[in-house]
VEXBA-439785 format. One record per residue (C-alpha): residue in one letter; x, y, z; residue number from 1. Coordinates in Angstrom, 2 decimals. Each point is the difference from the previous one (the first is absolute). Last residue first. Layout:
<rs>
   r        px        py        pz     k
   a         X         Y         Z   NUM
...
</rs>
This chain:
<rs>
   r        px        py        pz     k
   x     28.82     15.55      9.40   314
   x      0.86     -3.60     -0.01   313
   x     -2.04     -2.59      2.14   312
   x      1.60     -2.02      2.47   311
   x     -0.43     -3.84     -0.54   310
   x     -2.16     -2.70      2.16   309
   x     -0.09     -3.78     -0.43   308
   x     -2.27     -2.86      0.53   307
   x     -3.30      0.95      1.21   306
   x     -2.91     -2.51     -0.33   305
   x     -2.46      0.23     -2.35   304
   x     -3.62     -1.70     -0.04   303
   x     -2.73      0.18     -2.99   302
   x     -3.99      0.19      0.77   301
   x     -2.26     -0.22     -2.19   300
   x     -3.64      0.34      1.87   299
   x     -3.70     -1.41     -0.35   298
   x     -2.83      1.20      1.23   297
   x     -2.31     -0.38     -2.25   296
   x      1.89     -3.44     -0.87   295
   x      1.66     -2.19     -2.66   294
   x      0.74      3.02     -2.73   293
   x     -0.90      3.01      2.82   292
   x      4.05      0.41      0.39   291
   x      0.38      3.66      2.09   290
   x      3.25      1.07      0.47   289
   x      3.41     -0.61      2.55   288
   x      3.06      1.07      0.09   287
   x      1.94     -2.04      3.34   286
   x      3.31      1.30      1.17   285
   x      1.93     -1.92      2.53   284
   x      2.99      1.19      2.37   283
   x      1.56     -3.13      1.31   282
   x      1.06     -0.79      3.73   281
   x     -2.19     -3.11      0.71   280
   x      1.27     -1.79     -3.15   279
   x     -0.71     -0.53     -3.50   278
   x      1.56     -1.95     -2.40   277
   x     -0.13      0.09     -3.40   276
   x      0.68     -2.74     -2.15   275
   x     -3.34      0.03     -1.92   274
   x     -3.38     -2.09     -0.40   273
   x     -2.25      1.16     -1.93   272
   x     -3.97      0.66      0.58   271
   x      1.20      1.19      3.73   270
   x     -2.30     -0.97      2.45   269
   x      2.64     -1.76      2.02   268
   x      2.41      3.52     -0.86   267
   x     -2.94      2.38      2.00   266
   x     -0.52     -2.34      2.72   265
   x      4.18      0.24      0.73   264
   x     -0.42      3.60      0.02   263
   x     -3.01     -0.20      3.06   262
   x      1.93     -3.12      1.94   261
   x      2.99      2.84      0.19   260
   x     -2.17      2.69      0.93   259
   x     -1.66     -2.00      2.56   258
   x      4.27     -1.55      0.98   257
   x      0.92      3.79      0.40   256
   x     -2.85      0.96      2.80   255
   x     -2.52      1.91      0.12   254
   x     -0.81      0.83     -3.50   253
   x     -0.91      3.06     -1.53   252
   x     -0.81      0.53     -3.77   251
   x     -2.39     -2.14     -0.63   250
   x     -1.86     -0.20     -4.62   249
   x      0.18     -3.54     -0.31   248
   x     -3.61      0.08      2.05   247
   x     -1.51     -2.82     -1.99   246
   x     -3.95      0.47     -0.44   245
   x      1.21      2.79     -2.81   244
   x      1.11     -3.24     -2.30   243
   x      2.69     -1.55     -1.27   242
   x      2.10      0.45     -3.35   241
   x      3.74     -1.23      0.46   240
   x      3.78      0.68     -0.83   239
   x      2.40     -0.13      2.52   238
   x      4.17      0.63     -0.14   237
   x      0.46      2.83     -1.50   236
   x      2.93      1.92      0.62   235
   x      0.01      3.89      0.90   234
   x      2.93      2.14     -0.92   233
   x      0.69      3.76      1.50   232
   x      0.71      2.91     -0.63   231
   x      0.79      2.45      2.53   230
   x     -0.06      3.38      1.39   229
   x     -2.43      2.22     -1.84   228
   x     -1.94     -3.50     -0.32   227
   x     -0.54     -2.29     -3.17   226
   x     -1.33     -3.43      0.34   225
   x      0.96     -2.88     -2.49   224
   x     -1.04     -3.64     -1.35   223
   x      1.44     -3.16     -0.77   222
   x     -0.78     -3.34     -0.61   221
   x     -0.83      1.09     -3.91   220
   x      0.91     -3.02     -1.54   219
   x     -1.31     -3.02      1.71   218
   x     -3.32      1.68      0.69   217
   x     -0.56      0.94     -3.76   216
   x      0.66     -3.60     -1.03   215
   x     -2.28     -1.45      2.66   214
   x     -2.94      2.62     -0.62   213
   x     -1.70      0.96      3.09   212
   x      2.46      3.01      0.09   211
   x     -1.54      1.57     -2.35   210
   x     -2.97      0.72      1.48   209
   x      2.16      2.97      1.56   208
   x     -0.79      1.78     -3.30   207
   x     -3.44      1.56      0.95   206
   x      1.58      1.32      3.39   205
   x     -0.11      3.49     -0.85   204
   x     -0.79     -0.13     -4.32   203
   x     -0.99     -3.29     -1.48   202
   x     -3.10      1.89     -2.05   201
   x     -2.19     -1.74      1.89   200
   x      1.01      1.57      3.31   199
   x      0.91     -2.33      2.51   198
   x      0.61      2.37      2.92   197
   x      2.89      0.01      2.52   196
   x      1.25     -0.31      3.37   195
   x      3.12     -0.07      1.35   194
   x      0.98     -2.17      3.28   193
   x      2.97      0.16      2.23   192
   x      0.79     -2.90      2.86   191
   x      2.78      0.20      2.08   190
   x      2.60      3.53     -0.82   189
   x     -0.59      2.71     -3.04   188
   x      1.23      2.18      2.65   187
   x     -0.97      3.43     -1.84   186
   x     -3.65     -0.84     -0.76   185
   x     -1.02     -1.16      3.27   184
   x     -2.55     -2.50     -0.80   183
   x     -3.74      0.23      1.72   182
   x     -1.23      2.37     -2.53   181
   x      0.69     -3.10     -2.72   180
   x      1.88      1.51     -3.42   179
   x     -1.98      1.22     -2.35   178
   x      0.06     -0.48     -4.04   177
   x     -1.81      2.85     -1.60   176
   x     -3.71      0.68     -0.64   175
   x     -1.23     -2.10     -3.47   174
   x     -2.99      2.11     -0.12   173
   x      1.73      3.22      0.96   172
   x     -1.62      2.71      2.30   171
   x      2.75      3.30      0.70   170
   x      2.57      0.14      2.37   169
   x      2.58      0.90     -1.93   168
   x      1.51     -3.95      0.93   167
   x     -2.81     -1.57     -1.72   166
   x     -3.45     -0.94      1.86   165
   x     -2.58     -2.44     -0.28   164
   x      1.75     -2.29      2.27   163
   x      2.20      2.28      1.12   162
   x     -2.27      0.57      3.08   161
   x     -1.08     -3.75      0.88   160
   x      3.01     -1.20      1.77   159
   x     -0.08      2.58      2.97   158
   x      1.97      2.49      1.39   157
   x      1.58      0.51     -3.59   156
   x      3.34     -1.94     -1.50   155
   x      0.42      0.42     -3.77   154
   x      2.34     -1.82     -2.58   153
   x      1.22      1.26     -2.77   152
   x     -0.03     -2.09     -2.98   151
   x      1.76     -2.59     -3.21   150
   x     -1.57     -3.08      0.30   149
   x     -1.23     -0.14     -3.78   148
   x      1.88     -3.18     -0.54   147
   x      3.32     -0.85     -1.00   146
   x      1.67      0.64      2.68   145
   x     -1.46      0.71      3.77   144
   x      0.57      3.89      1.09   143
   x     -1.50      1.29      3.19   142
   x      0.64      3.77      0.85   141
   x      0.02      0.41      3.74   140
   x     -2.11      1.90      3.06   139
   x     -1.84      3.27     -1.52   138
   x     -2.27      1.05      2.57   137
   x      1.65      3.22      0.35   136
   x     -1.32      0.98     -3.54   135
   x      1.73      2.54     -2.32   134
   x      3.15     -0.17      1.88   133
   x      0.14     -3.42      0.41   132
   x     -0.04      0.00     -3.52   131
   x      3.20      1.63     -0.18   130
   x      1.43     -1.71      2.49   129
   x     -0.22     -2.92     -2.01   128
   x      1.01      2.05     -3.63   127
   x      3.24      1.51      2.78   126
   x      0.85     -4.02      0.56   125
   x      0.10     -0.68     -3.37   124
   x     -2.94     -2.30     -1.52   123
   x      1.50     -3.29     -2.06   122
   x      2.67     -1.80      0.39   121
   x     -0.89     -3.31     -0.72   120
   x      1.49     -2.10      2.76   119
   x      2.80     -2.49      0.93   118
   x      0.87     -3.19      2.11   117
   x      2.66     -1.97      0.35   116
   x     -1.36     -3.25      1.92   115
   x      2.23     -0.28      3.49   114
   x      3.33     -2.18      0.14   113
   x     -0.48     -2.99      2.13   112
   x      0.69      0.91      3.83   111
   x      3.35     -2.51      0.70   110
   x      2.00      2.32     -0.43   109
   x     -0.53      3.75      1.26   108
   x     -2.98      1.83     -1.73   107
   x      0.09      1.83     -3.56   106
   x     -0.55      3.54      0.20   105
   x     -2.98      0.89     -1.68   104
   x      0.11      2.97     -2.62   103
   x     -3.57      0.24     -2.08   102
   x      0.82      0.13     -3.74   101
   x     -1.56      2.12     -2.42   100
   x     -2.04     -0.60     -2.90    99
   x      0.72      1.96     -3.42    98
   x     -2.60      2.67     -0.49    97
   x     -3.02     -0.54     -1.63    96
   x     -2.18      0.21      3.08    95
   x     -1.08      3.62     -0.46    94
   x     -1.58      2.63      2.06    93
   x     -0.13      3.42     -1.59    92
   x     -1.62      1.60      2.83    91
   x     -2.92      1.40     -2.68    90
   x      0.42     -2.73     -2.67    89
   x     -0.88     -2.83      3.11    88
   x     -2.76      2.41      1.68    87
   x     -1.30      0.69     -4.17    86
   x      0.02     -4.12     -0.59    85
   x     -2.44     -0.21      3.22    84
   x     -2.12      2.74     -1.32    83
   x     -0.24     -1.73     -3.35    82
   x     -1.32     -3.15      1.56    81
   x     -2.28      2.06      2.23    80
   x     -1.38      1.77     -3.58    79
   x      0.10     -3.40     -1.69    78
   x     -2.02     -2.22      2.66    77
   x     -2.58      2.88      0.73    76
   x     -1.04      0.53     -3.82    75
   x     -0.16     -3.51     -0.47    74
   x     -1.98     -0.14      3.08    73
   x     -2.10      2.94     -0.75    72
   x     -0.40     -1.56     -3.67    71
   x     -1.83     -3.03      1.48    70
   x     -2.04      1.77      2.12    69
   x     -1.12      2.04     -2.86    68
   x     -0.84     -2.89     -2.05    67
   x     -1.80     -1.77      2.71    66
   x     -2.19      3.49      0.47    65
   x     -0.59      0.44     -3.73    64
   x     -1.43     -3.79     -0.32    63
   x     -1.84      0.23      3.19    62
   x     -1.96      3.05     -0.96    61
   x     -0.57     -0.97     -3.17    60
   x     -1.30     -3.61      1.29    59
   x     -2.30      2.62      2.45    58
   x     -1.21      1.91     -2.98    57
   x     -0.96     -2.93     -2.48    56
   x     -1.86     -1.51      3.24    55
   x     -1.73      2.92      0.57    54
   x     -0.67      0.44     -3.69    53
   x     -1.70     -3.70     -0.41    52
   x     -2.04      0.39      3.14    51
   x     -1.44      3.27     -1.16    50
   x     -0.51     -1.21     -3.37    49
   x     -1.90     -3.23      1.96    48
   x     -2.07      2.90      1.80    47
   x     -0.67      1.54     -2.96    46
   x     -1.55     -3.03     -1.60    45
   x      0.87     -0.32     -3.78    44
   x     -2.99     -0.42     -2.48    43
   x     -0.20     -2.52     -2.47    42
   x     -0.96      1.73     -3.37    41
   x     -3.51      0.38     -1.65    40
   x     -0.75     -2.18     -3.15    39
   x     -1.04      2.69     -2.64    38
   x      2.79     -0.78     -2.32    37
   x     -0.87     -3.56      0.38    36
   x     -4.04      1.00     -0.75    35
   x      1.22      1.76     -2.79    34
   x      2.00     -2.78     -1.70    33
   x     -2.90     -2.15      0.91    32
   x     -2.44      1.87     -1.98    31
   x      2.62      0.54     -3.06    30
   x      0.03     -3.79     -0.15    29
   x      2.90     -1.38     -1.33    28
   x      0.34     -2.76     -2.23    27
   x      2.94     -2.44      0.22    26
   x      3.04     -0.68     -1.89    25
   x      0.56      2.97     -1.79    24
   x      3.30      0.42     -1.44    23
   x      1.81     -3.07      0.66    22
   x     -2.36     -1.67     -2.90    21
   x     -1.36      2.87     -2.52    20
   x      2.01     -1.36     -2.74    19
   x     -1.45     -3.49      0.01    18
   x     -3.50      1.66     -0.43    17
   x      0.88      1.04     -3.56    16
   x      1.41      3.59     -0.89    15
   x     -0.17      0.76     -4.09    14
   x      3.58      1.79     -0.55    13
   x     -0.98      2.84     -3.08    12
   x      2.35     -0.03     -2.52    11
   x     -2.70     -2.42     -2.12    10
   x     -2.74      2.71      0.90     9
   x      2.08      2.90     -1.29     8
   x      0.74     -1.82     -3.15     7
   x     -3.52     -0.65     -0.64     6
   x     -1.20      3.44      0.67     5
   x      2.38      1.49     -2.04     4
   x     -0.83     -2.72     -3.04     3
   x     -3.62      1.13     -0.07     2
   x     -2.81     -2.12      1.77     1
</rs>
């Protein structure tokens, strides 16, 4: 052996079996390699691929339906939300103005003095005859602050047709508030009653849950109708959910001391008590919603009795 050869053989690594180890750990056998490879493959059944894609298909189908519900109602809530802000921007109604007194003349000693009263002045009398104009059955604008309470009210033949409707005529989800076909909208005299939806979205009667709070009951006791000829001021004095198997909702009464026994029902079941008192000769005005929290059926129902009138300028 020459010296190349022996240098090339001492650079050369010599591999022992310890270097092999991790490598190659266990034979392989090139006939069961092929028979793996070979190994045919589970095959599907059509009818469970059949199964599997209907049932893909229909959870689509539900998925894309529930999500288009969903953005109908969104889609519903803002558009009659934004129509309700464009009647208010259109007759430029607006309670920002300072309040205004309602004149009472004071009664002959010993007749204690009687509450001073005012009002938001809101709608003028020619934006109420206004909308009377667009639609005879326009009856009042209600206004109760701080909440979204701020709308015409309707009066149809019956007490279903405005609720779907707005006052153009045309189908609404929320409808508009409606005042009882059995009232007469001008008098304002016994018992009134408005009705409203709960929408979701606290718009129509969504806010009058309010009033089952102490704190909010306390301070808003007040709340205001708006004729072409008169304003006038409504005090609470029952707040209460009940039922539809109670009929809260009579408007004649035979005699004075029914309609008497009737208001004095309505402050018993009062969740507050007050310092109201009602009497036989009262004018009453009941809003009303649906409350489905304790039952299917259930109803808000808030009571107002008439304390003052004022003359509304032009």
């Amino acid at each position: 052996m020459n010296d190349t050869t022996e240098k090339k053989t001492k650079n050369r690594k010599i591999l022992n079996d310890n270097d092999f180890e991790g490598i190659i750990t266990t034979p392989v056998n090139s006939a069961q390699v092929k028979k793996s490879s070979n190994k045919p493959k589970k095959k599907v059944n059509k009818g469970d691929k059949l199964y599997y894609l209907i049932v893909q298909t229909v959870l689509l189908t539900v998925m894309f339906f529930s999500l288009g519900m969903i953005g109908m109602k969104v889609y519903s809530y803002v558009s009659e939300s934004e129509y309700y802000e464009g009647v208010i921007n259109d007759y430029q109604i607006s309670f920002d103005n300072p309040a205004a007194e309602i004149e009472k003349t004071a009664p002959a000693y010993p007749m204690p003095t009687p509450e001073r009263l005012s009002y938001p002045v809101g709608p003028s009398k020619q934006t109420l005859l206004d909308l009377e104009a667009k639609n005879e059955d326009f009856c009042m604008w209600l206004y109760i602050e701080d909440t979204n309470i701020n709308y015409y009210v309707l009066q149809s033949d019956d007490n279903d047709y405005y609720l779907s409707r707005n006052i153009d005529g045309k189908n609404f989800k929320a409808g508009s508030l409606i005042l009882d076909f059995r009232n007469d909208a001008d008098k304002m005299s016994g018992h009134t009653i408005i009705y409203g939806h709960n929408m979701h979205n606290k718009s129509m009667f969504g806010h009058l849950k309010l009033y089952l709070e102490k704190e909010f009951f306390d301070s808003h006791q007040y709340f205001y109708t708006y004729t072409p000829e008169e304003v006038t001021v409504w005090k609470v004095f029952s707040v209460r959910t009940t039922t539809t198997d109670e009929y809260y909702i009579k408007t004649a009464f035979s005699t004075k001391e029914s309609y008497y026994d009737f208001l004095v029902d309505f402050r018993e079941k009062s969740i507050y008590d007050t310092d109201v008192i009602v009497t036989a000769e009262d004018d009453v005005l009941t809003l009303t919603t649906c409350h489905k929290y304790e039952h299917a059926n259930g109803r808000l129902v808030v009571h107002a009795v008439k304390v003052g009138t004022g003359i509304l300028a032009s």
